[in-house]
TORKE-761897 format. One line per field, with one value per residue: x, y, z of N, C-alpha, C in turn; chain; residue in one letter. Coordinates in steps of 0.1 Angstrom, whole numbers, plus 2048, in hexadecimal, padded with zeros to 3 digits. Example, Ala and Ser with C-alpha at 12.3 -4.5 7.8 and 13.67 -1.06 7.14 Angstrom:
BEGIN
nu <- [884,880]
nv <- [7C7,7EA]
nw <- [84E,847]
cau <- [87B,889]
cav <- [7D3,7F5]
caw <- [84E,847]
cu <- [884,881]
cv <- [7DF,800]
cw <- [84E,84F]
zavo <- [A,A]
badren <- [a,s]
This chain:
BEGIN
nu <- [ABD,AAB,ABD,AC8,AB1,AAD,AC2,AC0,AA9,AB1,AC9,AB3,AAC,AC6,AC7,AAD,AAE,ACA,ABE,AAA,AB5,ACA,AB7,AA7,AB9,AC3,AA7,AA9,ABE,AB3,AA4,A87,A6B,A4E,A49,A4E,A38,A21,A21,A27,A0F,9FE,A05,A01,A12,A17,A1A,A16,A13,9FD,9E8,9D9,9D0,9B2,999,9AB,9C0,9C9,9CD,9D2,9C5,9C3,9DF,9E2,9CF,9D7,9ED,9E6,9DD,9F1,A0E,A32,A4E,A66,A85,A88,A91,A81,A7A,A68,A5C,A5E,A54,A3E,A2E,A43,A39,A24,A3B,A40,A31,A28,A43,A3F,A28,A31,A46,A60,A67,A7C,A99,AAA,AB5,AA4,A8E,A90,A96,A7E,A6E,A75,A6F,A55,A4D,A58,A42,A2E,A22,A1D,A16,A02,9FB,A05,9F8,9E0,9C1,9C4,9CF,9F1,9F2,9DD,9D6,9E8,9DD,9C7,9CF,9D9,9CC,9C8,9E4,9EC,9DA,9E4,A00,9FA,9ED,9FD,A13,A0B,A01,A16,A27,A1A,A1A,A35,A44,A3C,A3E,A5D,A66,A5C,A6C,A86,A86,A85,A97,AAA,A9A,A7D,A6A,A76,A82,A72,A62,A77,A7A,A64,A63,A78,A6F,A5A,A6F,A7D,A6B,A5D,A43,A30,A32,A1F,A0D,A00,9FD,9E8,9D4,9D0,9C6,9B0,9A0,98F,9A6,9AA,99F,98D,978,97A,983,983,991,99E,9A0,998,983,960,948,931,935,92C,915,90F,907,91D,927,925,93B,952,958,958,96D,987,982,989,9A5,9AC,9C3,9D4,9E1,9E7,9FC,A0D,A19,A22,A36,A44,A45,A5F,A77,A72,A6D,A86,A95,A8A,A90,AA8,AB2,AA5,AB4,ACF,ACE,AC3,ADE,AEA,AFE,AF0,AD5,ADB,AE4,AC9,ABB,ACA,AC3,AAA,A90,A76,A71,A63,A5F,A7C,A7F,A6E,A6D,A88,A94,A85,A7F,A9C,A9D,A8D,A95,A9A,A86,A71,A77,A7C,A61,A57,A67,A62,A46,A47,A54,A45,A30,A37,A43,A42,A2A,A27,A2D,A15,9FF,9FC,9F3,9DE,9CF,9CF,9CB,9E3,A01,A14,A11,A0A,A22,A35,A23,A29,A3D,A44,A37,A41,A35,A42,A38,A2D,A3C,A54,A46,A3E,A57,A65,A50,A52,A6D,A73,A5A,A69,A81,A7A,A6F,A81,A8F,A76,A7F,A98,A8A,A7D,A89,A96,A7F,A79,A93,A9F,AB4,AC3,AD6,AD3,ADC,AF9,AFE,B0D,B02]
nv <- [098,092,091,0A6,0BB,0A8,0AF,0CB,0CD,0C2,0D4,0E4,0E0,0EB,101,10F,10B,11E,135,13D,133,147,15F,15A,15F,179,186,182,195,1AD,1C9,1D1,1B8,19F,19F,1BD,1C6,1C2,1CB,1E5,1E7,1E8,1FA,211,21B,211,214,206,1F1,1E3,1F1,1F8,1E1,1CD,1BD,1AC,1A5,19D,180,18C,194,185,181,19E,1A4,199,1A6,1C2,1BC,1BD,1BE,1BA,1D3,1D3,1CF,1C9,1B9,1BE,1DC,1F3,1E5,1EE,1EA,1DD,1B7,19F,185,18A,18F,177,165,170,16F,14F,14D,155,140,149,143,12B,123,130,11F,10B,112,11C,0FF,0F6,108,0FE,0E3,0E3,0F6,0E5,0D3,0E2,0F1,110,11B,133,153,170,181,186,176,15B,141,142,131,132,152,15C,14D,15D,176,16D,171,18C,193,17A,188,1A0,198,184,195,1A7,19F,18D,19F,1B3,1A5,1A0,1BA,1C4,1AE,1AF,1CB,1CD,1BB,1CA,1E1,1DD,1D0,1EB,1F5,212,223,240,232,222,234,247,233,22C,23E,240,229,230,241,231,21F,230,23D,232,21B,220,23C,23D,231,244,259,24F,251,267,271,25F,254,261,278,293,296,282,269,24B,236,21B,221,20E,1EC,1CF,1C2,1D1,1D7,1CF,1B3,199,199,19F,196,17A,184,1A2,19E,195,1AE,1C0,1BB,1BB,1D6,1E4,1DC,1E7,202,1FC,1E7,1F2,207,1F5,1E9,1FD,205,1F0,1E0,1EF,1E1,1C7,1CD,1D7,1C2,1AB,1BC,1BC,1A5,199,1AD,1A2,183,18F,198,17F,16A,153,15F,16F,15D,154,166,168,150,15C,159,167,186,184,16A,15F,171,167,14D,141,154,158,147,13F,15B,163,150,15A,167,15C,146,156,15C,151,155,172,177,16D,179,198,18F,188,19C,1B7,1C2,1D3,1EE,1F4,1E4,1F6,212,20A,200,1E7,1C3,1B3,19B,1A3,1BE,1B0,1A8,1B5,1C9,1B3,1B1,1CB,1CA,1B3,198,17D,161,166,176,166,149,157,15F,143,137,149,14B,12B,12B,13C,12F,116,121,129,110,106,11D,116,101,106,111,0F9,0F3,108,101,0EA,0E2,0EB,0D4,0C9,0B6,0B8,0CD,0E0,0E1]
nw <- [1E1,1F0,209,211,216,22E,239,241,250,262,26C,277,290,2A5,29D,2A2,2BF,2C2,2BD,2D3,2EB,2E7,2EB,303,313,311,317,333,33B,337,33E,356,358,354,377,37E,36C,373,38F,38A,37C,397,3A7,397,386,36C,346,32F,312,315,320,30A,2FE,2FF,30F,31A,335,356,372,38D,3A3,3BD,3CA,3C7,3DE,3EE,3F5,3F7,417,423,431,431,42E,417,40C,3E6,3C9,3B1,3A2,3AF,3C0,3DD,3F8,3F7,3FC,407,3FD,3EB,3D3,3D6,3CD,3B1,3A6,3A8,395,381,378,381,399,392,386,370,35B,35D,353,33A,32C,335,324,30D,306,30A,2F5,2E0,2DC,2D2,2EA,2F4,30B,320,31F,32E,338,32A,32C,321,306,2F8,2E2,2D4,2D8,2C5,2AD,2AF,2A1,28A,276,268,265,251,239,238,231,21C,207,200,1F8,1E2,1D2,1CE,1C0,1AA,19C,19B,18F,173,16D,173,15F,147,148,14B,12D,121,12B,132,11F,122,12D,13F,151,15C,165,17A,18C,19B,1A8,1B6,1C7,1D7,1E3,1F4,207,223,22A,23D,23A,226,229,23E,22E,21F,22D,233,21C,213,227,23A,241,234,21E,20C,218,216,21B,238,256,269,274,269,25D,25A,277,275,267,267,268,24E,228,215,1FE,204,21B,20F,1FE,215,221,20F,20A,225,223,20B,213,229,21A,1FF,20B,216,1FB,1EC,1FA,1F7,1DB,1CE,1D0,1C9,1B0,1A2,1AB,193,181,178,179,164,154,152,14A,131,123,122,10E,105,102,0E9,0D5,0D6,0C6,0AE,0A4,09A,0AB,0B9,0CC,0DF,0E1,0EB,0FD,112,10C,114,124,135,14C,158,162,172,188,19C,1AB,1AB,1BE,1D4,1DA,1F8,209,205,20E,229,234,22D,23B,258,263,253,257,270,27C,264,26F,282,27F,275,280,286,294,291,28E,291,2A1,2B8,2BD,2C1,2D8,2EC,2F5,2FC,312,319,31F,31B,317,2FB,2F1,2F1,2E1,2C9,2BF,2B9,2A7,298,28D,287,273,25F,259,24F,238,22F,222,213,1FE,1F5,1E6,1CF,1BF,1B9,1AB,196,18D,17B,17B,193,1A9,1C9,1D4,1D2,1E0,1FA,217]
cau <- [AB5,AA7,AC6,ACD,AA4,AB0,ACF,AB7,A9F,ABB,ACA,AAE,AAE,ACB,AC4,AA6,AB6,ACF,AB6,AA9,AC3,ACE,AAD,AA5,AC7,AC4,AA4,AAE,AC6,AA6,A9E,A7B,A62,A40,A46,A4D,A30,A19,A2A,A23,A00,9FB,A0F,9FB,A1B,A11,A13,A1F,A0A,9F4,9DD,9D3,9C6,9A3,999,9B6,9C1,9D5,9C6,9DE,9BF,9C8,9EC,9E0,9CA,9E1,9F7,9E3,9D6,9F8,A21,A40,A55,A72,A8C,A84,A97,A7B,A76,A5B,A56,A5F,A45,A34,A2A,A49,A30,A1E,A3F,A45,A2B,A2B,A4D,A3B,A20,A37,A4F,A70,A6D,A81,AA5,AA9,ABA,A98,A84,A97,A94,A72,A68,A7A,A6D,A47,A4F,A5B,A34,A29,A1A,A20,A10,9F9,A00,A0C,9F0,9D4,9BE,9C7,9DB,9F7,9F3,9CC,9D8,9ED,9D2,9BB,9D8,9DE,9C2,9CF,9F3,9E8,9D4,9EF,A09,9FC,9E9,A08,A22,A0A,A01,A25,A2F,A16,A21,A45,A4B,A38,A48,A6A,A66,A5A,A78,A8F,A87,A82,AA5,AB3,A8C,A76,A63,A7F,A87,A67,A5A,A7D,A75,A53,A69,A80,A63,A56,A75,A80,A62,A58,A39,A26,A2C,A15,9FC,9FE,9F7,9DA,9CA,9CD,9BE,9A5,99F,98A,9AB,9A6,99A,986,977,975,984,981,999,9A0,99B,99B,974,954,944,925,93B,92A,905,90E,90A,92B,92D,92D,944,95E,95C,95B,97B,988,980,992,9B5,9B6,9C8,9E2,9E9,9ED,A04,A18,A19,A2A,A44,A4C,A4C,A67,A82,A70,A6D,A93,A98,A83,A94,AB9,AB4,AA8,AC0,ADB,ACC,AC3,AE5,AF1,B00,AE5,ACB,ADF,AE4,ABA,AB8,ACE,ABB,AA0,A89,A6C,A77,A5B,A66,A87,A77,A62,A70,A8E,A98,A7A,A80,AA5,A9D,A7E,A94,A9E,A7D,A66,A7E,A7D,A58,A52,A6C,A5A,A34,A4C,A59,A38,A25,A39,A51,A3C,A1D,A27,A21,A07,9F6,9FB,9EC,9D0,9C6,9CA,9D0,9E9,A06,A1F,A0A,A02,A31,A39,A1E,A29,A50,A42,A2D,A47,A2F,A4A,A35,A27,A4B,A5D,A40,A3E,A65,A63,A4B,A5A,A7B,A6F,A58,A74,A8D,A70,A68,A92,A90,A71,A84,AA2,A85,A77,A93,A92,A78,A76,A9A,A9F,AC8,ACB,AD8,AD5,AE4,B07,B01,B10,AF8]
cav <- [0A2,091,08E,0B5,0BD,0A5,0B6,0D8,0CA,0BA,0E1,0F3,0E3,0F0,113,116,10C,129,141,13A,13A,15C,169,158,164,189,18D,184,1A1,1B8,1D1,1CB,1AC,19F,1A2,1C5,1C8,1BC,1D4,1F3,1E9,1E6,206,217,21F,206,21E,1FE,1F5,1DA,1FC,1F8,1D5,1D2,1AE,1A2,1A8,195,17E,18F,196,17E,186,1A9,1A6,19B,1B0,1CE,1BC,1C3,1BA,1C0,1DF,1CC,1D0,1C3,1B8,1C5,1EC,1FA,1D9,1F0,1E9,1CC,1AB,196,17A,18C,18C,165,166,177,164,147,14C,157,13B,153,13B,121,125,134,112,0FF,11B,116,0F4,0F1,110,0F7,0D7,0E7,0FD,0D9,0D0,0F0,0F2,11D,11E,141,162,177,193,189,165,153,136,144,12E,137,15E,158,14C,169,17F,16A,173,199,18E,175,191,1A7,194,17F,199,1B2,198,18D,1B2,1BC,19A,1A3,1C8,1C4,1A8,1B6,1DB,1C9,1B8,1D4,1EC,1D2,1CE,1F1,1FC,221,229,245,22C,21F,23E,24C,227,228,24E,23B,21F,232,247,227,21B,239,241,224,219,228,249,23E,231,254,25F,24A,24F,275,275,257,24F,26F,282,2A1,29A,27D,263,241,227,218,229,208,1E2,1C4,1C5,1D9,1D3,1C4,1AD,190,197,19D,190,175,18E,1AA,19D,197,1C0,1CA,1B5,1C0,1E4,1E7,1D7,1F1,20F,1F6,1DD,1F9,20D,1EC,1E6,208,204,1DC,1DC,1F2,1D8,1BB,1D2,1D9,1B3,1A6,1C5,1BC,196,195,1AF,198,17B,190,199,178,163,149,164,178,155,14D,170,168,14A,161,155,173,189,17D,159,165,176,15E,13A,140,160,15E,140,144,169,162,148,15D,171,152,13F,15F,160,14B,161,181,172,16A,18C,19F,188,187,1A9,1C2,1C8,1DA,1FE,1F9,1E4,1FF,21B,20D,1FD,1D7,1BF,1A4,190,1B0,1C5,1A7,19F,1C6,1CC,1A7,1B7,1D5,1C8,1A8,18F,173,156,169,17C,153,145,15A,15C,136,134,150,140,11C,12B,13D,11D,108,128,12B,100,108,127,114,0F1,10F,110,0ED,0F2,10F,100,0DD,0DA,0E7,0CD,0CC,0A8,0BB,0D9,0E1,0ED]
caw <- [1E6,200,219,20F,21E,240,246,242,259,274,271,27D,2A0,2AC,299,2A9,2CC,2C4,2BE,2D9,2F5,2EB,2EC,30C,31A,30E,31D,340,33F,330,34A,357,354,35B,382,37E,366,381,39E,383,37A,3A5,3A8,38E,37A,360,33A,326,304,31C,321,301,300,302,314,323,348,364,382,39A,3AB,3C8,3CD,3C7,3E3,3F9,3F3,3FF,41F,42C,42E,43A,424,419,3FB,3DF,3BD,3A8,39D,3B1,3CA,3E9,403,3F6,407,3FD,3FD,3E1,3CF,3D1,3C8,3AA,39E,3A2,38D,375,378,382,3A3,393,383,35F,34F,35E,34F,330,329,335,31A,2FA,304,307,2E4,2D5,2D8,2D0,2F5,2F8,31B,31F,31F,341,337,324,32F,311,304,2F0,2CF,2D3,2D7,2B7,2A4,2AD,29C,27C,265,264,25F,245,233,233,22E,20F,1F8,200,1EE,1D3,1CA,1CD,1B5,19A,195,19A,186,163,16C,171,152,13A,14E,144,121,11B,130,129,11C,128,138,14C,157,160,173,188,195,1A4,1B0,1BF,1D1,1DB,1E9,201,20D,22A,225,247,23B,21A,235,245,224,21C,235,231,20C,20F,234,241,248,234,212,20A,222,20B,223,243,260,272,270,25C,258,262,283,273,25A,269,262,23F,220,211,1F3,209,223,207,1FA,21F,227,208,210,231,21D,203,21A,22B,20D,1F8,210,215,1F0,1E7,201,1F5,1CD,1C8,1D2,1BE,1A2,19D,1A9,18A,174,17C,17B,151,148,157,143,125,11E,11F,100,0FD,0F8,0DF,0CB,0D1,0BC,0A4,09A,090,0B2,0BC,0D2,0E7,0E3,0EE,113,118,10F,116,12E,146,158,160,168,17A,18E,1B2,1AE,1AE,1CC,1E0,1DF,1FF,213,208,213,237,237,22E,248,268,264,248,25C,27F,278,25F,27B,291,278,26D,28E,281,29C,28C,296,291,2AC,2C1,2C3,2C6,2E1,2F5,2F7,308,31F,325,31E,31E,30E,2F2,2E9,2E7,2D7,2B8,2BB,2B5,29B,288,289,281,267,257,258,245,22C,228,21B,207,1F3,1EB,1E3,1CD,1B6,1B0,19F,18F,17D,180,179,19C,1B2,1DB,1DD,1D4,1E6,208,223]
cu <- [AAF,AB2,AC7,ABF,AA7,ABA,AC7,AB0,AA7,AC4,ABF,AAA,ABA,AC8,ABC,AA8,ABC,AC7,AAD,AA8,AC5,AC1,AA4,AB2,AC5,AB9,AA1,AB6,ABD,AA6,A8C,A77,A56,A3B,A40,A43,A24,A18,A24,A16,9F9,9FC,A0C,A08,A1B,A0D,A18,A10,9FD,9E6,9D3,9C9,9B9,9A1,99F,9B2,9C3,9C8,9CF,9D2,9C3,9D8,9EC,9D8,9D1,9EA,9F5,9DB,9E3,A08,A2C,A49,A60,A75,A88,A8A,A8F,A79,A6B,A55,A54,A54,A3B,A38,A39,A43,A2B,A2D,A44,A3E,A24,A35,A4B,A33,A26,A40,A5B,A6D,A78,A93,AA9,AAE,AAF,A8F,A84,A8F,A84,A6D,A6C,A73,A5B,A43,A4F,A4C,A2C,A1B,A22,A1C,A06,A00,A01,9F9,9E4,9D1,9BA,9D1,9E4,9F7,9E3,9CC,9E0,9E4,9CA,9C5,9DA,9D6,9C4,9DC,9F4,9E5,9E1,9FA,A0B,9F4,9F1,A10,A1A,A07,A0F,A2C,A2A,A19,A2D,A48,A47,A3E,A56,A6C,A67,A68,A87,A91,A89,A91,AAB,AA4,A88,A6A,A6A,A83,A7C,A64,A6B,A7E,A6C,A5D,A73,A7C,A5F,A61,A7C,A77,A5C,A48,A2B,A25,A1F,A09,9F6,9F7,9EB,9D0,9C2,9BF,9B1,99C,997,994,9A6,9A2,990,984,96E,978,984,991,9A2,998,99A,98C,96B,94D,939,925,931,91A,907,90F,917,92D,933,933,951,960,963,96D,987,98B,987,9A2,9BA,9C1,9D9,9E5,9EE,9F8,A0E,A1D,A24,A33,A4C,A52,A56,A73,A83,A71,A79,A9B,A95,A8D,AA0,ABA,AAF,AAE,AC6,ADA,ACA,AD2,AF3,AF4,AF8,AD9,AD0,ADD,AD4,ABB,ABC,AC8,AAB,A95,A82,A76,A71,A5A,A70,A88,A6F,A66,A78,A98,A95,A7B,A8F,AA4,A93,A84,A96,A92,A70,A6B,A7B,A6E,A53,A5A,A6A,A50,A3C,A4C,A4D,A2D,A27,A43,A4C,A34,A1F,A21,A16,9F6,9EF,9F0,9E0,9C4,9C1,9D3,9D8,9F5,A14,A1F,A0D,A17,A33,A35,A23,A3C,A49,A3C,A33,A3F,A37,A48,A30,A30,A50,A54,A41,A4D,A64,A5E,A4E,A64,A78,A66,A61,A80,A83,A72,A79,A94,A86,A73,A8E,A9B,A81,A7D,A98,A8F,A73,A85,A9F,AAE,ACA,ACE,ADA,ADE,AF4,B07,B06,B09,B03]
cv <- [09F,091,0A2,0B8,0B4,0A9,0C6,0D8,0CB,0C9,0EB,0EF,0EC,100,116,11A,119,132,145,13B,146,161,169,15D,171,18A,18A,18B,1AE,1BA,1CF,1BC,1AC,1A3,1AB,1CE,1CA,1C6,1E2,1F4,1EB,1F6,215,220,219,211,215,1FB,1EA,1E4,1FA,1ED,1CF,1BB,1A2,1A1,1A1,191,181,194,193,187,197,1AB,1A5,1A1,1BD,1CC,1BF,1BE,1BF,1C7,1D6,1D2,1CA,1C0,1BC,1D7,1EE,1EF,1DC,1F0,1E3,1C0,1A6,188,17D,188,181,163,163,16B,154,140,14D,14E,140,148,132,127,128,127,10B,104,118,104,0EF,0F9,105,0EA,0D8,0EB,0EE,0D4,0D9,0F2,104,11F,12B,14B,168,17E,190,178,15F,148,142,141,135,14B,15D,155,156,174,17C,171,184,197,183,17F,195,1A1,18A,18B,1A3,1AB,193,199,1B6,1B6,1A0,1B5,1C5,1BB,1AC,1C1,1D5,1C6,1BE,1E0,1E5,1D2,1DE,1FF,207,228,235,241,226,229,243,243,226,235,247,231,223,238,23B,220,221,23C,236,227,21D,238,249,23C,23E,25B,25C,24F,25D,27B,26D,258,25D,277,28D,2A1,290,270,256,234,229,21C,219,1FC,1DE,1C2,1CD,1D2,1CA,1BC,19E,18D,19D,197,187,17E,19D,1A7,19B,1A5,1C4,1C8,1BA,1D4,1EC,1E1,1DF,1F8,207,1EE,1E6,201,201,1E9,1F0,20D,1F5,1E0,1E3,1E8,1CD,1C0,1D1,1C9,1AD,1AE,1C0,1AB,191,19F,1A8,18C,180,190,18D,171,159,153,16D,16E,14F,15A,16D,15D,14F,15E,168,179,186,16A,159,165,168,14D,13B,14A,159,152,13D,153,16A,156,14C,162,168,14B,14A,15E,159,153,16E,17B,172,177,194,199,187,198,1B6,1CC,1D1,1E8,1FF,1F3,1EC,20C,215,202,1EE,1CD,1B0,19D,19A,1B7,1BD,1A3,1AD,1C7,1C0,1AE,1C0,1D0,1B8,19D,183,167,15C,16A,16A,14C,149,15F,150,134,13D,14C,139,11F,132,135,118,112,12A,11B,104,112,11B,104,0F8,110,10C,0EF,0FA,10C,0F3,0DB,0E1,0DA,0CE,0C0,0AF,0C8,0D7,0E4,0F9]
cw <- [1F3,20F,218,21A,22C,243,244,24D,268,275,279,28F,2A7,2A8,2A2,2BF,2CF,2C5,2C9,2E7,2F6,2E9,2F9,316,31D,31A,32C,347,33B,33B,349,359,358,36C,383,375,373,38D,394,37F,389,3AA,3A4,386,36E,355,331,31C,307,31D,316,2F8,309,305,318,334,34B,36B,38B,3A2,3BA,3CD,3CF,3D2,3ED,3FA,3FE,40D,428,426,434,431,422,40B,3F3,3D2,3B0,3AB,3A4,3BB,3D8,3F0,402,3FC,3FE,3FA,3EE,3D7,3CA,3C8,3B4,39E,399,398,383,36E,37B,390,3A3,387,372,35A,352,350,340,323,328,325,312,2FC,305,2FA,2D9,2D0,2D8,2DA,2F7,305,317,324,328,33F,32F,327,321,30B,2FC,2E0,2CA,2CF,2C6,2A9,2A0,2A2,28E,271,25E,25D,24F,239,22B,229,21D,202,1F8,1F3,1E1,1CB,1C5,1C0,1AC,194,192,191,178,160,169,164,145,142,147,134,119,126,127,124,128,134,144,153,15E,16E,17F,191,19D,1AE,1BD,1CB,1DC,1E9,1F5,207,214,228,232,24A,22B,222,238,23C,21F,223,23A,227,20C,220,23E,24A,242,226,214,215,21D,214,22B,249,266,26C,265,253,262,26E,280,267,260,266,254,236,21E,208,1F9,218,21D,203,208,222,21D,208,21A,22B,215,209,220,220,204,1FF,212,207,1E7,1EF,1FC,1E4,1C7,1C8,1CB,1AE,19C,1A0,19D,181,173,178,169,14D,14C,14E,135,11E,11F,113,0FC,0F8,0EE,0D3,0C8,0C1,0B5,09C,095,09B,0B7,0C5,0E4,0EC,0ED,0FD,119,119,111,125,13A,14D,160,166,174,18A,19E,1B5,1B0,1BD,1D5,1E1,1F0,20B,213,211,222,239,23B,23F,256,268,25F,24F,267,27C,26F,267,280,288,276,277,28C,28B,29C,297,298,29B,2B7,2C7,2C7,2D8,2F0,2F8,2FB,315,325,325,31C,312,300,2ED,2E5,2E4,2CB,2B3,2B2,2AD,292,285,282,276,25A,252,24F,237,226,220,212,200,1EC,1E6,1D5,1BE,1AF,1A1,19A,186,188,180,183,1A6,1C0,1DD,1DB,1D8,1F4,20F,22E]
zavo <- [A,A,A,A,A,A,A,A,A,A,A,A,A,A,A,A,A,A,A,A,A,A,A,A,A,A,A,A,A,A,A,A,A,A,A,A,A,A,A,A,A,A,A,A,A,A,A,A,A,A,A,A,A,A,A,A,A,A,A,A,A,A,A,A,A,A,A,A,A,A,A,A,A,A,A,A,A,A,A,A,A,A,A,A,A,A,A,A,A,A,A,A,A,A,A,A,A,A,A,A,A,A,A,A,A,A,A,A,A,A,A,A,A,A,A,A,A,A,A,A,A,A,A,A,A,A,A,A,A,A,A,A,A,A,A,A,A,A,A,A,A,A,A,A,A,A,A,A,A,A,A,A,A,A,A,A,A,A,A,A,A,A,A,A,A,A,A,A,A,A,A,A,A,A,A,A,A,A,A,A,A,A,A,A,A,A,A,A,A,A,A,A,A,A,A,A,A,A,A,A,A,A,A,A,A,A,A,A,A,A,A,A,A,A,A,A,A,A,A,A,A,A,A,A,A,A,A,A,A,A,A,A,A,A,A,A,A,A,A,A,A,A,A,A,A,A,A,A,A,A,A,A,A,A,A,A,A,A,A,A,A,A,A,A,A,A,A,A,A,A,A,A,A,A,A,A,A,A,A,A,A,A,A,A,A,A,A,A,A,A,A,A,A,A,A,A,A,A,A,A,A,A,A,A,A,A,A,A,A,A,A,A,A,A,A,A,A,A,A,A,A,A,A,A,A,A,A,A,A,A,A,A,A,A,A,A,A,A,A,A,A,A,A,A,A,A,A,A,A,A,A,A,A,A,A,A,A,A,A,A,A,A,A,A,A,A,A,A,A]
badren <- [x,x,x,x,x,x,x,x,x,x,x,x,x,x,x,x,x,x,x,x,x,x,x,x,x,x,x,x,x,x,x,x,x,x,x,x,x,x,x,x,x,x,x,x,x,x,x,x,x,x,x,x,x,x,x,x,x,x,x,x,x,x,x,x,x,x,x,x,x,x,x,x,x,x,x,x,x,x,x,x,x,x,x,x,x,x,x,x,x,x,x,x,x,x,x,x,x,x,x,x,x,x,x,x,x,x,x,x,x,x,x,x,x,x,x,x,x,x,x,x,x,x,x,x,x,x,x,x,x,x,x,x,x,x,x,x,x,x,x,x,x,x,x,x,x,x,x,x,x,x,x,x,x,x,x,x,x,x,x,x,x,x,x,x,x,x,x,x,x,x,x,x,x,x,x,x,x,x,x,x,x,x,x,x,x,x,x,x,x,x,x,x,x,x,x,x,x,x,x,x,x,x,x,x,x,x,x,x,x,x,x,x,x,x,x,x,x,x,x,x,x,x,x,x,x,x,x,x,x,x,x,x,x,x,x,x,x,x,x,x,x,x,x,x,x,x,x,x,x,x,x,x,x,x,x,x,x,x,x,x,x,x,x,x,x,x,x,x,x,x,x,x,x,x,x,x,x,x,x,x,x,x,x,x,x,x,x,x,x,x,x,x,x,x,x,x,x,x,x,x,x,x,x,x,x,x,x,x,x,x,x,x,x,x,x,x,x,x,x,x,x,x,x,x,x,x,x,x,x,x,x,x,x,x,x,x,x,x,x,x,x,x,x,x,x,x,x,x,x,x,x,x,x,x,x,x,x,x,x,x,x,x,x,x,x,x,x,x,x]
């Protein structure tokens, strides 16, 4: 087991390398960047999602000042650069690093990432891991009472759907399921926020945010309701786009074990029927749906959130990668590249560690990676 976990480990340098490369490759053929960021906020063409960020801002002050004390009209290789200082432009590249040669650029970005040194952000004065931070405690939220809400429905539904296959109630709870499952989960937001949210009927929860503005001069009892309070509307709109998939995961995984030959022969020795489910089914049935939990909670937490973010005006780590790809922010976008990668590589070793031990006669020392 253990050489199997270091050839896991000694895989995910070069993965993460690749991933990497081609994403530092691509976006040197992306139209735009920060220069031309800079040139359009100067330019006053600037409608990128940077508008919307409240206590950021650029020090192009300088560069920006000299810029307008004069210059010589020249061509320019950026969009919109005609008639600027080309001074300001070096400028510019230098600040941004584009002075020096994309393989330096390169190298330098992996061997800073290795010590998880991100550098700061083009567009807002902030470290990057510091900006990251400020963004987790939404994405956390979300991301973990989404998957354990989703687990404890879906797996009891699966279970009684399962046992009670061809039933009235199977038929009925996979009409819900199936609702659940076509319908993405930001048009139930839309809907919540219709019925609860002071669109046109009742006006029971908060519009926006993770807590109330004056969560900090209150009570610890009521700072858990309030926080609580603001999670119903998105957790539940994420919740009834998620558990249909686990549901029919869970349902599909003990009929497959019910109708195998060891539980026909527990029955024939006369063992409950609940003996049967329970000591003998539920832990082979239960065994992809327990291993997957650590690559749902990934899923939910860095990939789930973006539109319900965006709806309900919650400023996580979903918002915070979206908004850094419009606006070109460079170190923010291959930072949380990087640590969503590398934490998906670790969360893909602790599924199949997961396995283990939810059934012990697998073995990794004779598996292949």
């Amino acid at each position: 087991m253990f050489a199997y976990i270091l050839r896991r480990i000694l895989l995910m340098v070069p993965t993460i390398l690749g991933i990497m490369l081609v994403s530092f490759v691509i976006i040197q053929f992306a139209p735009g960047g920060p220069v031309e960021r800079v040139i359009a906020q100067i330019t006053g063409d600037d409608v990128s999602a940077t508008a919307r960020i409240s206590g950021g801002g650029s020090d192009f002050s300088g560069p920006a000042a000299a810029m307008q004390g004069g210059g010589d009209t020249v061509s320019s290789k950026y969009r919109g650069a005609q008639g600027l200082d080309p001074a300001f432009i070096a400028e510019l590249e230098k600040q941004f690093g584009f002075d020096k040669p994309a393989h330096e650029r390169f190298f330098k970005m992996i061997t800073d990432y290795a010590t998880f040194d991100f550098g700061r952000s083009y567009f807002r004065d902030i470290t990057v891991i510091d900006l990251i931070a400020e963004k987790l405690a939404v994405s956390v939220s979300l991301g973990l009472w989404m998957t354990l809400i989703t687990y404890a429905i879906s797996i009891p539904l699966g279970i009684s759907k399962a046992m009670r296959d061809g039933s009235r109630f199977d038929i009925w709870t996979s009409a819900v399921v199936i609702i659940g499952y076509a319908i993405p989960s930001f048009l139930f937001a839309i809907l919540l926020i219709v019925l609860f949210a002071g669109g046109s009927f009742w006006d029971l929860f908060p519009l926006r945010g993770l807590v109330s503005e004056n969560f900090w001069q209150m009570s610890w009892p009521e700072r858990i309701l309030d926080y609580f309070w603001h999670l119903v509307l998105p957790i539940t709109s994420m919740v009834l786009g998620a558990f249909a998939t686990m549901t029919l995961l869970t349902k599909n995984s003990f009929l497959e074990e019910i109708r195998k030959q060891y539980v026909t022969t527990a029955r024939m020795k006369g063992l409950s029927e609940r003996r049967v489910l329970y000591g003998h089914v539920f832990r082979n049935a239960m065994l992809i749906v327990i291993a997957g939990f650590p690559g749902a909670f990934i899923a939910a937490f860095f990939t789930g959130s973006l539109l319900i973010e965006t709806i309900f005006s919650l400023d996580g780590l979903g918002l915070l990668s979206f908004e850094s790809v419009l606006n070109r922010d460079y170190p923010v976008v291959f930072a949380t590249l990087y640590i969503f990668s590398l934490v998906g590589l670790i969360v893909g070793l602790i599924s199949d560690l997961t396995y283990m031990l939810v059934d012990p006669r697998i073995d990794f020392e004779s598996r292949e990676v």
